[in-house]
Rosetta silent file (secondary structure, phi, psi, omega in degrees, C-alpha in Angstrom):
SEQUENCE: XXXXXXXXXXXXXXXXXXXXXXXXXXXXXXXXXXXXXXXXXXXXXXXXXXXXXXXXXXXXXXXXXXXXXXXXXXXXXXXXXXXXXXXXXXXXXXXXXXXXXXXXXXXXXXXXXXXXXXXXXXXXXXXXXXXXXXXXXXXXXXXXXXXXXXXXXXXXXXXXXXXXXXXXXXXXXXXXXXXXXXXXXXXXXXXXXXXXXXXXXXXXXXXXXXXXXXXXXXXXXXXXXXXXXXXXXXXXXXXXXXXXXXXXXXXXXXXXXXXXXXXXXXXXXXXXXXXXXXXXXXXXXXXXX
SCORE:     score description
SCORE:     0.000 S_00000001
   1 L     0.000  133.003  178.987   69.163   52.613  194.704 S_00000001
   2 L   -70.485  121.993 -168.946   70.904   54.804  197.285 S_00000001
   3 L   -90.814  139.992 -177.139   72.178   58.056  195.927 S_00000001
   4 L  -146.756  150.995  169.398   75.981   58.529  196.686 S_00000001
   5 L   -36.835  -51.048 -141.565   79.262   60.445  195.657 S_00000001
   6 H   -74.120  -44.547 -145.057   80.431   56.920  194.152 S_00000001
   7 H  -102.203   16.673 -175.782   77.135   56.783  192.190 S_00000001
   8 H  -104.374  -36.529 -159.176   77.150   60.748  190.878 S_00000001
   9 H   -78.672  -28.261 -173.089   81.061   60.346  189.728 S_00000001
  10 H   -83.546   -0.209  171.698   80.412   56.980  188.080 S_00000001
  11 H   -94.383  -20.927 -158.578   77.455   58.722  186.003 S_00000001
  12 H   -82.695  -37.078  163.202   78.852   61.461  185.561 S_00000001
  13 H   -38.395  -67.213 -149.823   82.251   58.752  183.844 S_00000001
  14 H   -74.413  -11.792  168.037   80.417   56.638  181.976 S_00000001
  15 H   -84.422  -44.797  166.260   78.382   59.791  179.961 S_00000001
  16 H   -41.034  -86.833 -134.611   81.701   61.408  179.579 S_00000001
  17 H   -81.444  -42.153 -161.188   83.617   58.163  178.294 S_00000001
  18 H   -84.789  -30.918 -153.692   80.276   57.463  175.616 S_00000001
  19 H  -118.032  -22.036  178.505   80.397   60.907  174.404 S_00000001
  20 L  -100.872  156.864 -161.620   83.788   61.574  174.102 S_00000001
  21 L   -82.293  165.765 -171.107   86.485   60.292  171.259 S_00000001
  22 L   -59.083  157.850  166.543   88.867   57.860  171.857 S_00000001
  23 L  -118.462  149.006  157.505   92.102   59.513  171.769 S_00000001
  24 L   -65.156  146.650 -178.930   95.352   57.849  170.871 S_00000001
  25 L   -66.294  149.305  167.672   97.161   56.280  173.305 S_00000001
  26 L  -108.320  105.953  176.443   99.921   58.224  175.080 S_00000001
  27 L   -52.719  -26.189 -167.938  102.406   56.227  177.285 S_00000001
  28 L  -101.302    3.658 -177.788  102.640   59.677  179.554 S_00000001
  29 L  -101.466   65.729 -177.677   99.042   59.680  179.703 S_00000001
  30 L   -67.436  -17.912 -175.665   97.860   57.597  182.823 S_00000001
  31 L  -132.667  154.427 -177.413   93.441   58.690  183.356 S_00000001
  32 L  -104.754  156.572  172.085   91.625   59.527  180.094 S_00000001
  33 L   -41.448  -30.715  164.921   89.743   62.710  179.708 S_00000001
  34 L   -76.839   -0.920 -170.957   86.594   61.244  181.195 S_00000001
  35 L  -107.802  -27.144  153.027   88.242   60.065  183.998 S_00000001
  36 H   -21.347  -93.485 -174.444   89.758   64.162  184.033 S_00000001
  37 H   -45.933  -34.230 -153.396   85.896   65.517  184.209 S_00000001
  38 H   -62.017  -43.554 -161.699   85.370   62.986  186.492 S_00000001
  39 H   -89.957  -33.127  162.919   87.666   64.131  188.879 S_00000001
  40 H   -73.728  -13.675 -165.996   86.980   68.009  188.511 S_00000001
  41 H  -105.895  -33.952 -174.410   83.444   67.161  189.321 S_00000001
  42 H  -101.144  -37.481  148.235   84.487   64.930  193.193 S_00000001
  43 H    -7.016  -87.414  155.648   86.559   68.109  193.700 S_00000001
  44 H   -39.208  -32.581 -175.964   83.495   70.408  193.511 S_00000001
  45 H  -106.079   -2.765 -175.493   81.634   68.352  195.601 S_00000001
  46 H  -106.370   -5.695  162.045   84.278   67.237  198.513 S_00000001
  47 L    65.295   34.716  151.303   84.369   71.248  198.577 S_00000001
  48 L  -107.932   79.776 -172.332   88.111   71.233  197.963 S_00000001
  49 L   -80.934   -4.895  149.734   88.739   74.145  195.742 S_00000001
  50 L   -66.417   86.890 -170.793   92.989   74.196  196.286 S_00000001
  51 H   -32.217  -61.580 -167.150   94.195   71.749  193.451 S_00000001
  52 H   -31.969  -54.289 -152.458   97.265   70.846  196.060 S_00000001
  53 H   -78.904  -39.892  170.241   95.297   70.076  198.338 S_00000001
  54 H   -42.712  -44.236 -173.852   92.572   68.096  196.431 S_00000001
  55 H   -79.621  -23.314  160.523   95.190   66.186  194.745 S_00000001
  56 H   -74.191  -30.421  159.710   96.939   65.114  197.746 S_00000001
  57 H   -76.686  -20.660  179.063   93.730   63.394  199.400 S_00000001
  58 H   -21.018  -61.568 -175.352   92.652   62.422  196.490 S_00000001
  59 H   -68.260   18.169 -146.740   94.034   58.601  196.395 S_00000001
  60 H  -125.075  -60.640 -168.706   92.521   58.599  200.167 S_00000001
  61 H   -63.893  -66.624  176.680   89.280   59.563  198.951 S_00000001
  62 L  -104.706   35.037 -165.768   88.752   58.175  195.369 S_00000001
  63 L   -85.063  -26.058  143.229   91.548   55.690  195.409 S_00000001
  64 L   -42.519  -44.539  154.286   88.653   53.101  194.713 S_00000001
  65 L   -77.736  -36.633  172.761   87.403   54.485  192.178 S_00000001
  66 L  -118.326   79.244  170.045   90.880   56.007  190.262 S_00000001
  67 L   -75.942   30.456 -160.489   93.536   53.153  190.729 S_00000001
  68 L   179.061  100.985 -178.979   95.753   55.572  188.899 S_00000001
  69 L  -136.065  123.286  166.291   95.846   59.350  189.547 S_00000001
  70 L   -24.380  125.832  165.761   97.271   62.020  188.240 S_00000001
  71 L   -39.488 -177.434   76.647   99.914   64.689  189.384 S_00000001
  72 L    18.855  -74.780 -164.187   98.702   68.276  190.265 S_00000001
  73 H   -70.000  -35.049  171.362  100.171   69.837  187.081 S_00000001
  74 H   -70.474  -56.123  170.094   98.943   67.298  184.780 S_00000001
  75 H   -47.290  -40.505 -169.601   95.631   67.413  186.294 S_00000001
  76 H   -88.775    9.570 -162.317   95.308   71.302  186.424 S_00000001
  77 H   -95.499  -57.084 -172.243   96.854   71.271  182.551 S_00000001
  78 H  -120.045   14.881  145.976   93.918   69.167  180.891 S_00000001
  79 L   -63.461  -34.652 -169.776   91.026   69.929  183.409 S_00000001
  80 H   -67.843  -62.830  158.133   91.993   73.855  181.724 S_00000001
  81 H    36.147  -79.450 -158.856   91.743   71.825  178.383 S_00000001
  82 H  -125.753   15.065 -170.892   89.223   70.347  178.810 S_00000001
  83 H   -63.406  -44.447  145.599   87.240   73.574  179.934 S_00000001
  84 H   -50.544  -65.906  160.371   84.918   73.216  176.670 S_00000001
  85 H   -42.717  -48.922 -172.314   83.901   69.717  177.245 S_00000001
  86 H   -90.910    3.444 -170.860   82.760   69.743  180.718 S_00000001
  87 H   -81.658  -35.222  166.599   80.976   73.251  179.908 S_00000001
  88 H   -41.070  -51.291  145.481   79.343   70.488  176.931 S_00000001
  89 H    -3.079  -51.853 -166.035   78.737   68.416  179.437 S_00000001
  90 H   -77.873  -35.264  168.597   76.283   70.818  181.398 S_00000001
  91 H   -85.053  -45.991 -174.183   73.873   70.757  178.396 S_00000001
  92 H   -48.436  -31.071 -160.190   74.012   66.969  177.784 S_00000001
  93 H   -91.954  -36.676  165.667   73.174   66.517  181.767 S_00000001
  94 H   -53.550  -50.376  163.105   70.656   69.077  181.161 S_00000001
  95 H   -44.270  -40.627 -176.953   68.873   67.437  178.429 S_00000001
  96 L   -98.139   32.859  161.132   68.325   64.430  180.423 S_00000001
  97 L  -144.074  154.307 -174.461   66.350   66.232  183.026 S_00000001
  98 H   -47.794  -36.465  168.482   62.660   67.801  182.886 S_00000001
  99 H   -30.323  -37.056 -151.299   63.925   71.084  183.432 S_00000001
 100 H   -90.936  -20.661  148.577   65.226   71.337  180.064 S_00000001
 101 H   -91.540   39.257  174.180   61.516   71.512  178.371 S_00000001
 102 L  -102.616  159.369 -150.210   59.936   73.406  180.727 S_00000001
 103 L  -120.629   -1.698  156.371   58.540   76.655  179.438 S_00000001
 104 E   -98.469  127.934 -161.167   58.835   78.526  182.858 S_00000001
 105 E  -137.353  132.904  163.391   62.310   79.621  183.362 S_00000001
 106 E  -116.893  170.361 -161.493   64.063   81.854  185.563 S_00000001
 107 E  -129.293  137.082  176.965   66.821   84.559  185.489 S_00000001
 108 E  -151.829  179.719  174.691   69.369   86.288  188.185 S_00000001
 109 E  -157.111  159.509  173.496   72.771   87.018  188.347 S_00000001
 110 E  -155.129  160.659 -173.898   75.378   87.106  191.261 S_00000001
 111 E   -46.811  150.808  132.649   78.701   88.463  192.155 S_00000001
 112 E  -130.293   97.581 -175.937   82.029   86.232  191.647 S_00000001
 113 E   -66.204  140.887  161.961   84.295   88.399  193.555 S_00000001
 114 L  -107.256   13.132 -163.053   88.327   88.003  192.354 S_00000001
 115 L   168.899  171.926  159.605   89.423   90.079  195.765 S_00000001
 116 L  -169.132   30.348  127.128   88.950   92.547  197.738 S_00000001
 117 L  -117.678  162.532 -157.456   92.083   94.366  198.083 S_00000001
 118 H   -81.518  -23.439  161.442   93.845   96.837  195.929 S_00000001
 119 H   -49.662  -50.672  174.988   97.099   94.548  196.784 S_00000001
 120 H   -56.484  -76.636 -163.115   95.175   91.374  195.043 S_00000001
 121 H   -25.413  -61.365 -168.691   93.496   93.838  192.454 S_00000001
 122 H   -51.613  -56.365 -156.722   97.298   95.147  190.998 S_00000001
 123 H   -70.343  -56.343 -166.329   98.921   91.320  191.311 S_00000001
 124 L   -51.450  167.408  175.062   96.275   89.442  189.618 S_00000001
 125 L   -98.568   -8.883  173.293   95.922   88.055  186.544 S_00000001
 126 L  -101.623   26.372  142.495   92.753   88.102  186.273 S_00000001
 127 L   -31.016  -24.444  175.804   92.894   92.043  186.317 S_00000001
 128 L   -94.019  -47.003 -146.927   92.587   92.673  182.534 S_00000001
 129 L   -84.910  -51.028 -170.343   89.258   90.758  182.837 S_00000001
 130 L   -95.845  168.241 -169.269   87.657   91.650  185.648 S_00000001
 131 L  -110.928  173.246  153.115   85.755   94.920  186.857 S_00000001
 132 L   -79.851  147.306  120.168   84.077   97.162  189.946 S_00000001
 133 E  -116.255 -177.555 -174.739   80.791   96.393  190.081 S_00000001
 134 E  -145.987  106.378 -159.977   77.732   96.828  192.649 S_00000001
 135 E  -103.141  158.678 -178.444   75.933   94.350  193.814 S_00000001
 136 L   -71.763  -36.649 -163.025   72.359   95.520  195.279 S_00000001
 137 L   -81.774  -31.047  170.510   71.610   92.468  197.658 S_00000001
 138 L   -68.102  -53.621 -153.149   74.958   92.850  199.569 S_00000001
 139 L    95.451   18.078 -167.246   74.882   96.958  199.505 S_00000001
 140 E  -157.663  150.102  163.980   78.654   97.073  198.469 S_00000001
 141 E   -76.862  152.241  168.838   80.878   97.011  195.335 S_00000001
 142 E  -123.047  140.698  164.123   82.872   94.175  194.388 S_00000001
 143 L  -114.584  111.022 -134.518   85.659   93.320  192.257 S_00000001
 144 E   173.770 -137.429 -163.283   85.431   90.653  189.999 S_00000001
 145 E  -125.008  166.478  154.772   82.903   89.065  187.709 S_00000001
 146 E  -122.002  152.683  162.415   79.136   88.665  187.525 S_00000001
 147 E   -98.790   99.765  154.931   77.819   85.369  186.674 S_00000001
 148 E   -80.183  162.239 -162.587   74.599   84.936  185.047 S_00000001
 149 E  -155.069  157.262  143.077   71.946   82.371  184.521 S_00000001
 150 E  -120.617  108.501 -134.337   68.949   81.118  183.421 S_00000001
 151 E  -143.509  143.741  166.474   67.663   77.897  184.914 S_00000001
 152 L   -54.625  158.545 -165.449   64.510   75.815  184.717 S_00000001
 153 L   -87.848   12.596 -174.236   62.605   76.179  188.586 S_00000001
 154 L   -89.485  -31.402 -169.210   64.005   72.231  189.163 S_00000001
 155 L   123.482  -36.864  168.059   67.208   74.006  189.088 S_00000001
 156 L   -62.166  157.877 -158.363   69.008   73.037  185.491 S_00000001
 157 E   -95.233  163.534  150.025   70.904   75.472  184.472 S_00000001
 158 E   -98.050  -50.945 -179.431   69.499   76.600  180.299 S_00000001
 159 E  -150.944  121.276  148.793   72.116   79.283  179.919 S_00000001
 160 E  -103.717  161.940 -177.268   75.079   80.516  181.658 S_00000001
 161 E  -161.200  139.048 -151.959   77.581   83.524  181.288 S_00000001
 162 E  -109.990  139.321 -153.637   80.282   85.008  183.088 S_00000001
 163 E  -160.028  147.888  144.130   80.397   88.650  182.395 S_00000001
 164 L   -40.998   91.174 -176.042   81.824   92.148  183.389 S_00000001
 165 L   -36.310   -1.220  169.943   79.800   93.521  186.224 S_00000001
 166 L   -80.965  -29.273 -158.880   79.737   96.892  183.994 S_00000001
 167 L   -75.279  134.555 -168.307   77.940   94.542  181.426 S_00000001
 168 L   -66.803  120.463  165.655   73.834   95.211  181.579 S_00000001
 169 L   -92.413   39.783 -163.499   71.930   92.460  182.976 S_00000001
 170 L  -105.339  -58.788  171.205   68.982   93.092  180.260 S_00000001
 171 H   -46.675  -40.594 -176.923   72.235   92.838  177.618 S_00000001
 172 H   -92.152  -27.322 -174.391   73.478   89.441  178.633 S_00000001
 173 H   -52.907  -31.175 -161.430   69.713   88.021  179.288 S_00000001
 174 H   -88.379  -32.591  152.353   69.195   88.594  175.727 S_00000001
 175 H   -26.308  -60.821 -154.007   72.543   86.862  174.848 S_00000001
 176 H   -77.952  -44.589 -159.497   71.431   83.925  176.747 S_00000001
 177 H   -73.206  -67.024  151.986   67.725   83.732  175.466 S_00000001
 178 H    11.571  -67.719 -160.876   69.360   84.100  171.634 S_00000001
 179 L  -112.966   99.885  -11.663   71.231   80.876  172.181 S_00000001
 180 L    88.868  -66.597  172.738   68.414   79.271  174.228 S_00000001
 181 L    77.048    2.526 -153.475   67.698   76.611  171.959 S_00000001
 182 L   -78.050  158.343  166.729   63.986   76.246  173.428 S_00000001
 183 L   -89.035   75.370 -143.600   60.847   75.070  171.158 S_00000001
 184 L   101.273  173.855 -172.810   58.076   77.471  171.676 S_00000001
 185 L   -55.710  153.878  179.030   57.155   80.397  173.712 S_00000001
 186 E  -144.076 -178.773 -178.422   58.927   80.513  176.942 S_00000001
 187 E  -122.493   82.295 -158.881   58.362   82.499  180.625 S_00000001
 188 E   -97.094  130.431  169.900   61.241   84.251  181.750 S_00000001
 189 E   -96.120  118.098  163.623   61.093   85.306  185.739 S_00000001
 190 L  -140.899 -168.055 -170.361   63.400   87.876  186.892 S_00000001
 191 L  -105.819 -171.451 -161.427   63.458   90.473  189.504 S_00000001
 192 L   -48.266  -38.026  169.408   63.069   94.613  188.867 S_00000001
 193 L   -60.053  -63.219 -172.816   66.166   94.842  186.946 S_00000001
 194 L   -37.883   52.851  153.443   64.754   92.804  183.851 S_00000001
 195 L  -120.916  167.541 -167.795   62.336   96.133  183.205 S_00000001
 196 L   151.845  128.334  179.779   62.484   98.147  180.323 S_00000001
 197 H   -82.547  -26.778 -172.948   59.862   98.288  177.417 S_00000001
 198 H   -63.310  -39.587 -171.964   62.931   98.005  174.515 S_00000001
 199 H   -59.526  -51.892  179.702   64.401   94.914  176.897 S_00000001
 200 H   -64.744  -27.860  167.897   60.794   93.245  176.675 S_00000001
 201 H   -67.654  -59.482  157.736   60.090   93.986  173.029 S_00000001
 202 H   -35.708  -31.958 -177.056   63.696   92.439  172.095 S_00000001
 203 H   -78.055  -64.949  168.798   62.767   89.483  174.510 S_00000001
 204 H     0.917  -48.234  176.312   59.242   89.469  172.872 S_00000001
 205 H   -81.917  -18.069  170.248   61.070   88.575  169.806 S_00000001
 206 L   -78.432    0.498 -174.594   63.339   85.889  170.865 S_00000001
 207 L    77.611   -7.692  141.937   60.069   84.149  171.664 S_00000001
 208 E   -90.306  153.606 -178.021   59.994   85.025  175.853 S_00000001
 209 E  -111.713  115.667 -177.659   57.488   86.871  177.875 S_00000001
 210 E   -89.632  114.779  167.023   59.137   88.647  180.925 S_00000001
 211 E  -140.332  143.912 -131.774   57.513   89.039  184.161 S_00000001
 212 L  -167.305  140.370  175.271   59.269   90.541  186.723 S_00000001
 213 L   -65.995  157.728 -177.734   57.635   92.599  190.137 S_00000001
 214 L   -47.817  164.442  175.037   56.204   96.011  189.684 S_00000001
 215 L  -103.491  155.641  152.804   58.502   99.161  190.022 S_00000001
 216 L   -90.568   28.428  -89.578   57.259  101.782  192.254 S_00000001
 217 L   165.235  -25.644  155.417   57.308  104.292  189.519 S_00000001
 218 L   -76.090  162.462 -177.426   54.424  101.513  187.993 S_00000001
 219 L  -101.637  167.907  145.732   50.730  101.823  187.807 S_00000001
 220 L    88.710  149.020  169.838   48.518   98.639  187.986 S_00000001
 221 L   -76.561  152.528  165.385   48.730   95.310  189.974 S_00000001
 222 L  -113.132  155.410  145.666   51.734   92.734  189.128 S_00000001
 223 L   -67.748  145.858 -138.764   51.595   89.059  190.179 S_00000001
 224 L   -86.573  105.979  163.846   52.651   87.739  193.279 S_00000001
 225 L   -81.911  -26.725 -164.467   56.246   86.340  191.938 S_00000001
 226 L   -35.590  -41.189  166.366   57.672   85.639  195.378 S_00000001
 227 L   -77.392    0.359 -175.518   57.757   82.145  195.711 S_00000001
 228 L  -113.951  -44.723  158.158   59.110   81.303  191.926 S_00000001
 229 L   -51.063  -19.513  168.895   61.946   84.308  192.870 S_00000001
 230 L   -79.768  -42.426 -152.360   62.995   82.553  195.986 S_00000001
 231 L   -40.458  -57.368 -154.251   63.748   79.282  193.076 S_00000001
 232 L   -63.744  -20.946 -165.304   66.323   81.476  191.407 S_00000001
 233 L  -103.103   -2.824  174.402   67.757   82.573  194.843 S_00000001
 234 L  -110.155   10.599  155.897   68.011   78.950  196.308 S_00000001
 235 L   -81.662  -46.230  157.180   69.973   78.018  193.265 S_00000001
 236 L   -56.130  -34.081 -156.479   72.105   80.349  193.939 S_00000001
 237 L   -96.283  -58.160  158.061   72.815   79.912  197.265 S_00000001
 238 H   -15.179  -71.411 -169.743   72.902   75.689  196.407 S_00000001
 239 H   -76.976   -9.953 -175.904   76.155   76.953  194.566 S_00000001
 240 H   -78.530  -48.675 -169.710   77.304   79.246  196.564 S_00000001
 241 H   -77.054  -14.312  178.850   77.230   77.363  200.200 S_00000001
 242 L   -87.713  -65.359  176.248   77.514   73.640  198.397 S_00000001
 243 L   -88.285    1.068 -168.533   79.804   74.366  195.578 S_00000001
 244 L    56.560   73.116 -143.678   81.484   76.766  196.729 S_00000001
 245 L   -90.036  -57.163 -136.573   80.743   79.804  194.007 S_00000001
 246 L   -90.294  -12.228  175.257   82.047   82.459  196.224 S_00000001
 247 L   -89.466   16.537 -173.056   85.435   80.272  197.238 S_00000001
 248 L   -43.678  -58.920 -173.121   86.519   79.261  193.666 S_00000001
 249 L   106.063   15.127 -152.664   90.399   80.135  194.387 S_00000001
 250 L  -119.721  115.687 -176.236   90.979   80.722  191.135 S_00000001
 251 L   -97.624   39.612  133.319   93.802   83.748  190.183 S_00000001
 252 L  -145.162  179.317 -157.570   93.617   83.457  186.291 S_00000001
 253 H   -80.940  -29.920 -169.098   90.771   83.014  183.872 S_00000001
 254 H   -70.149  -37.649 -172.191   91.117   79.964  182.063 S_00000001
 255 H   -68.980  -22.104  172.524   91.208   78.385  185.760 S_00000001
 256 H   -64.043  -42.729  164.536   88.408   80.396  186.650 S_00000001
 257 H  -104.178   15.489 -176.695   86.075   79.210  184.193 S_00000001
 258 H   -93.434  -29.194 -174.192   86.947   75.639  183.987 S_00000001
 259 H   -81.623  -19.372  156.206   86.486   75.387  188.015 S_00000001
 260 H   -80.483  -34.957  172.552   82.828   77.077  187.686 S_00000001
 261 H   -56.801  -36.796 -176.383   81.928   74.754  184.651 S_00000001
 262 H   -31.058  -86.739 -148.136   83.315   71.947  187.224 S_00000001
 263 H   -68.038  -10.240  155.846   80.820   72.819  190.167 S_00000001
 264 H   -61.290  -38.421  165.958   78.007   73.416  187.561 S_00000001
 265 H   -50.414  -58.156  153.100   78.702   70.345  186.174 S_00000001
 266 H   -38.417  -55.761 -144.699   77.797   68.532  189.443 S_00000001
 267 H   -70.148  -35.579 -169.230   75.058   70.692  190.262 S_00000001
 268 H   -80.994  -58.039 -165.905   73.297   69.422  186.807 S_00000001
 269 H   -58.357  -46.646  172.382   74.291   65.831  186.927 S_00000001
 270 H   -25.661  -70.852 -175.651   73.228   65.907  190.663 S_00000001
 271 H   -50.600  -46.690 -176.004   70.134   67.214  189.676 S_00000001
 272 H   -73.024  -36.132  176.565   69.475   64.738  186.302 S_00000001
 273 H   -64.158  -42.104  141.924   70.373   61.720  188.839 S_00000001
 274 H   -13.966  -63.127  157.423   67.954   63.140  191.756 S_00000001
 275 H   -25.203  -59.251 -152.180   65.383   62.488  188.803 S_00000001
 276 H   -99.617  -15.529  173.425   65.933   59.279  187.966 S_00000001
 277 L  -124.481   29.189 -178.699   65.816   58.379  191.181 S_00000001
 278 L    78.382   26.900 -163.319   62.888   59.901  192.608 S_00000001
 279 L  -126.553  163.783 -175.520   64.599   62.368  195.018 S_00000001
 280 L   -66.855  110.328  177.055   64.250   66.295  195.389 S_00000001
 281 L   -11.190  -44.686 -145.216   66.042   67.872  192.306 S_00000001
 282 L  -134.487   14.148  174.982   68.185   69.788  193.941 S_00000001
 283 L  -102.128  114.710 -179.151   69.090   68.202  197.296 S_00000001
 284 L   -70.951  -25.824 -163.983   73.117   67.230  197.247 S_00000001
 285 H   -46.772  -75.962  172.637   73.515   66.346  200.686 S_00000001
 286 H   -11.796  -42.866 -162.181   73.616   62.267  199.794 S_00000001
 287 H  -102.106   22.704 -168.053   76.679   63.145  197.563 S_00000001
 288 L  -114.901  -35.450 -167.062   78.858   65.206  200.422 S_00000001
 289 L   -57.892    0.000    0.000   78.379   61.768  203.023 S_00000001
């Protein structure tokens, strides 16, 4: 079977429409919430992050698939909604791919800028929320969010969390490993921040072992992490230049996190279909033709 857009959106429908409840009918109600996720997820991936604009190609695009499509306001009303569901979503698609028992896992974090001028900064709304931060790999502060993760090396996501860049990322890691959910011992990879002996005793207890490259400030050989540390950073990059991480659009919060569960949402079912059908975990291209 040929992997396609038509054949990512119709898996990602018909697990949506099984797992979620019937609702009563509503005469003002033309696509059901599974048809909703459906449609936040061929967003993410046609790499149209403007609702307007998404919604006006839309019948052009998916008009095959959606003989009946929503307005703009009704659409961006119970995609916000419906921001718990498709984040549900991300573990059910997770479950159903090998990632999700594997016992080596790794951890980063990266910028989600909400601006970058003190004109934006004042006006926004997402201004009570967001922060200054500094990210190292650019060299420059940002203002915004950080996003963090922990993902299997296939590329499923395990745990995500959107956080104040003032917020530690030793502090959120342990957040994430806490609700984890894993069976056994696990292998957490991260880079130089993840050091600390209290951060490794607290992971220690949560059932992970952290390894992470040497400091120079260490004694002793480390192991050569490099190649399982590019995983975490070509995961990254997958969402940033594919899903568009660093273009979300989004000026208030609830819109902010429903349009990052969105392109996560892809990124996993991509990945659990990619499985099933013998293809490289993590290559999307097939679902962009």
């Amino acid at each position: 079977m040929d992997a396609d857009l038509d054949l990512l959106l119709i898996a990602v429908f018909c697990t949506a429409d099984d797992l979620l409840p019937k609702r009563p009918a509503n005469a003002r109600r033309i696509v059901t919430d599974a048809e909703v996720v459906t449609l936040a997820v061929a967003q993410q991936l046609l790499g149209l992050n403007a609702d307007e604009q998404f919604c006006a190609g839309a019948t052009r695009r998916l008009g095959h698939l959606f003989p009946r499509l929503p307005k703009r306001p009704g659409y961006v009303k119970r995609r916000q909604r419906l921001a718990d569901t498709i984040e549900a979503l991300i573990a059910e698609f997770a479950a159903h791919s090998p990632g999700s028992v594997d016992d080596l896992l790794v951890v980063d974090s990266t910028p989600v800028e909400g601006g970058r001028s003190i004109e934006t900064m004042r006006r926004s709304a997402l201004g009570d929320a967001a922060d200054y931060g500094y990210c190292a790999s650019h060299s420059r502060f940002f203002w915004g969010f950080r996003l963090h993760g922990i993902f299997a090396t296939d590329g499923t996501p395990r745990a995500l969390a959107l956080t104040s860049p003032k917020v530690g990322e030793r502090d959120v890691c342990l957040r994430m490993l806490d609700r984890l959910g894993h069976h056994g011992p696990v292998t957490i990879v991260g880079d130089k921040g993840y050091a600390g002996r209290q951060f490794e005793t607290d992971a220690a207890a949560l059932g992970a072992v952290v390894v992470r490259p040497r400091r120079k400030d260490e004694p002793g050989p480390r192991p050569h992490l490099a190649p399982i540390r590019q995983r975490v950073e070509s995961i990254f990059q997958t969402a940033k230049h594919m899903l568009g991480l660093e273009r979300h659009g989004a000026r208030q919060l609830h819109t902010l996190r429903a349009r990052l569960a969105a392109k996560f949402l892809a990124l996993t079912a991509a990945i659990a279909l990619n499985h099933r059908l013998g293809r490289p975990p993590r290559n999307l291209t097939a679902y962009y033709a």
